[in-house]
N, C-alpha and C positions, 0 to 999 in steps of 0.2 A: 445377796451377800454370800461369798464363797468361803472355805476353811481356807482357801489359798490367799490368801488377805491376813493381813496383821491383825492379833486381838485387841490393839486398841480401836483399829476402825470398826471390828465387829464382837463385842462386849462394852458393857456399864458396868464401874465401880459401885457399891455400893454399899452401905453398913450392915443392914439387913435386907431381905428379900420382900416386895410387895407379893400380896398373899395369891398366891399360883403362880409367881415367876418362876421362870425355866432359870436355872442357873447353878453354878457348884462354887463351891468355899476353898480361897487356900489363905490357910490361917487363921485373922478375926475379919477378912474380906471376902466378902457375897460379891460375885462377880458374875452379872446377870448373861445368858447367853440367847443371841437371836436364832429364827429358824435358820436352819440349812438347807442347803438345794437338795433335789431328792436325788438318792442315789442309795448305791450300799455300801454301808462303811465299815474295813475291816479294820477291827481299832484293836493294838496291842493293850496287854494290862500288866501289872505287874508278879514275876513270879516268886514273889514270896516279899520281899519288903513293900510296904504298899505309897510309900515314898517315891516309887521306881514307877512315877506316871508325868504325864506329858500335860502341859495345858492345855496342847489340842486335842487330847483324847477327852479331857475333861468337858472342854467344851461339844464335842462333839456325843460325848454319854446323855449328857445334861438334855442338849437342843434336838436331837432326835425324835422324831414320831414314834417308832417301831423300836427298842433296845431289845436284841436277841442273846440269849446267853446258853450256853451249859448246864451249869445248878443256879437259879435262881437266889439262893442262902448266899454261895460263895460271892457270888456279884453283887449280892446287899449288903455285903460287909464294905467292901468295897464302894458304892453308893454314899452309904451313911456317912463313911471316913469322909466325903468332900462335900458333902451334904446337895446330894442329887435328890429328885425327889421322880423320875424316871421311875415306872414300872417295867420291872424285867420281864420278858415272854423265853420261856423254854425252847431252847432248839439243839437238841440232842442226839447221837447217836442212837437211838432207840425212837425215836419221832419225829428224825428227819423228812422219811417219808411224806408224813400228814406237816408239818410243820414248816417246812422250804417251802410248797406252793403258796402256801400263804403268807410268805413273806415277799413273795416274789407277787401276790397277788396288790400288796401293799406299795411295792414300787410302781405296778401298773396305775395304782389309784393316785400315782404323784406323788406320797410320803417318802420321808430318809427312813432310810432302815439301817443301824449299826448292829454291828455283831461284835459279841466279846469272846474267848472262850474263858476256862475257870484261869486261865495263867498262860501268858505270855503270846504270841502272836497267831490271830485266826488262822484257820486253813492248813496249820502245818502239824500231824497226825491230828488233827479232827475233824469233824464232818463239815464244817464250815467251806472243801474242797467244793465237794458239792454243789453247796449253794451259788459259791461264787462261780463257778461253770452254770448253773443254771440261768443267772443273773446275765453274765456275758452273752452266753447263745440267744438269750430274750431283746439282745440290744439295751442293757440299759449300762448304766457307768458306775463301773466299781472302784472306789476310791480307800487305799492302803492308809492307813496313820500309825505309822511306825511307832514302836520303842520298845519293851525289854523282848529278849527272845532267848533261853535257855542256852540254844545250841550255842548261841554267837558270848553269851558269855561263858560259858564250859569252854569254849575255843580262846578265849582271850584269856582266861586264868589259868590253865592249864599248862601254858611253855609249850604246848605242842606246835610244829610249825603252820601255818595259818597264811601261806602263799597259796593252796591249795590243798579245800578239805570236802570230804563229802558226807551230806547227810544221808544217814542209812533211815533212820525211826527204829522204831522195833524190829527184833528180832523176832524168828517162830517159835513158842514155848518148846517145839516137840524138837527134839535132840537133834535127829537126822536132818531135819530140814534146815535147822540153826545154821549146821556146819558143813551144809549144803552153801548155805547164802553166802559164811565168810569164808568158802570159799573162792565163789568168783568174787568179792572182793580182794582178799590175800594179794593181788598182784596190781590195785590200783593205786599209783603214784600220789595218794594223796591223807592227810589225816584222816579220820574216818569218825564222825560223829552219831551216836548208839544212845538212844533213851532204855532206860531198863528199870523194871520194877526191884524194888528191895526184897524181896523172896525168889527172886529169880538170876540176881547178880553173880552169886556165886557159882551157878552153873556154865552162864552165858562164859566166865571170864576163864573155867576150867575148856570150853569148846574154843574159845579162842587163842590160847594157850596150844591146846592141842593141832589147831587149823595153820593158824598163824604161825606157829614159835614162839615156846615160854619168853624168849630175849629179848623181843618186842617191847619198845617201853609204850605203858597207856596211863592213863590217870582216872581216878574215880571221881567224879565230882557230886558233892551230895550235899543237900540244901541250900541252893546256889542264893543267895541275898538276904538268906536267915540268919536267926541268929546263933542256929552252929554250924552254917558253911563250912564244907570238909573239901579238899583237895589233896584223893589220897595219890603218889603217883607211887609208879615203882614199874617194872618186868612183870607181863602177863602171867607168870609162872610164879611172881610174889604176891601179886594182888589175890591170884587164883588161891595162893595159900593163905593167905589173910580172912578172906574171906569166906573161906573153907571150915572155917575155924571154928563156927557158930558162935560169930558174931550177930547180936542182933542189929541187923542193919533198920533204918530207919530213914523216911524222906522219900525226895523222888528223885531219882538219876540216870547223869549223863557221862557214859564210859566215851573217853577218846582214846586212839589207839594209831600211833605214830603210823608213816608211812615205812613200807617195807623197804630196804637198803638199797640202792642202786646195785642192779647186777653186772658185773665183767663183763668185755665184751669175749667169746672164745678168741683164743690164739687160732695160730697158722695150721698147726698141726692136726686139732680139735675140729677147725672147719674143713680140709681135707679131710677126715675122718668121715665127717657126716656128708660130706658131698660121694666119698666112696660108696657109703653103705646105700644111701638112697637110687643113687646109681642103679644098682643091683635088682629093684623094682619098680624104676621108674622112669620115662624118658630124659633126657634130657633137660627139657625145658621146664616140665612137672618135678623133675628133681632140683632143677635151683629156686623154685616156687617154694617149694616146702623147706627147704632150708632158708630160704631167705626168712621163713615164716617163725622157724625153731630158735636161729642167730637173732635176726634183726638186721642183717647186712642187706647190705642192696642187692636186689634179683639182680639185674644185668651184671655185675662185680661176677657174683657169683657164677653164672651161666658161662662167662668169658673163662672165668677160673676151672671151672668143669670140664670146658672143651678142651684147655688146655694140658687137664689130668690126660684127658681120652688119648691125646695126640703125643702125649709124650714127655710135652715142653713146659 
């Protein structure tokens, strides 16, 4: 029986659970769950309301051989609330090493192996990357069970546009490299989504400010499904002040940060100008290269346009 199948063909209702059933609770219903096929399952959880779960995750925490987690505490809270009775196995940033092989040794031996992290979907800033590349290059089949994900709700409550956005993760604590990074992003056409610690926000939004331009609009989103969810928005240059302020910031969060304005394309006069100057040091052909490169206009346009500087016409 697969998760791909509907849980009424693969679940039992029931009032209570007979004594060692695999199975989890929503509400005053025990709802018994069968094995699953072996594979490894990246199962999202919820990041901060614990409401914010799936039946198939449920079912798939429950029916699992292997449940790999994070903190072990955090995912028992979690457990208890649907009444799992799965014991959790650590697999952490600091025991990946010793702890991947042998979950990968578990898939070898036939078992499901799920993976949770402490909040919202494996594999995205945690080491569960790892595993799941280890999993794949072994041949065996990884299987996603979607549902809450940070980014994707900071992206939808925020009003930032959401036709085109990209995930950063973190940023570098250390200044220079911060504003090294936004940087090369400054010029990409798309929202930009940024996890940031609460002792670290205030710095991160002065470097971006500084990188980007104060004008830039972004929003702060803090304790995203809690219950004091915060969507603060404003100008990187007001946030920067806000938060500057020694505020005691609190929670875990996600800055988004609009994309940058579409730029003009130069006039007639402006690309004459820069087809002159490059002239001056460069061939011909290497001079409408590198302007086509500065503009964005098309090389050949260009090169046609150059020769016709040269000639007179």
């Amino acid at each position: 029986m697969t998760l791909d199948q509907s849980s009424e063909q693969s679940t039992e209702i029931a009032a209570e659970p007979v004594k060692g059933q695999r199975g989890y609770r929503v509400g005053n219903t025990f709802i018994a769950s069968r094995p699953i096929e072996p594979a490894l399952y990246l199962v999202a959880t919820p990041i901060g309301n614990l409401g914010d779960i799936t039946l198939r995750a449920l079912e798939t925490l429950s029916g699992a051989d292997v449940l790999a987690c994070e903190d072990t505490r955090v995912t028992r809270v979690l457990l208890d609330r649907y009444g799992i009775v799965n014991r959790p196995y650590s697999y952490h940033e600091h025991n990946a090493n010793e702890a991947g092989p042998k979950l990968i040794a578990a898939l070898e031996a036939g078992k499901s192996v799920a993976v949770v992290s402490d909040a919202g979907t494996p594999l995205v800033s945690d080491p569960g990357y790892r595993l799941g590349q280890m999993a794949i290059d072994a041949g065996y089949r990884v299987v996603p069970i979607p549902g809450a994900s940070a980014p994707l709700a900071a992206l939808v409550g925020s009003g930032m546009p959401s036709d085109a956005f990209l995930f950063v993760g973190f940023l570098s604590s250390k200044d220079k490299a911060r504003r090294d990074r936004l940087a090369e992003l400054s010029k990409i056409p798309a929202t930009l989504i940024l996890f940031e610690s609460p002792h670290r926000i205030a710095h991160t939004l002065v470097s971006a400010a500084d990188v980007l331009g104060g004008s830039r609009l972004a929003c702060v989103c803090r304790e995203l499904t809690k219950t004091y969810e915060e969507f603060r928005r404003g100008t990187l240059a007001e946030l920067a002040a806000h938060y500057g302020d020694g505020h005691n910031v609190k929670g875990e969060i996600v800055l988004l940060i609009e994309p940058p304005a579409p730029e003009e394309a130069p006039g007639e006069v402006e690309v004459d100008a820069i087809l002159q100057d490059l002239s001056k040091t460069h061939p011909t052909a290497k001079a409408a290269t590198e302007a086509a490169r500065i503009t964005g206009l098309p090389r050949k346009d260009l090169y046609q346009r150059l020769i016709a500087m040269k000639n007179g016409t």
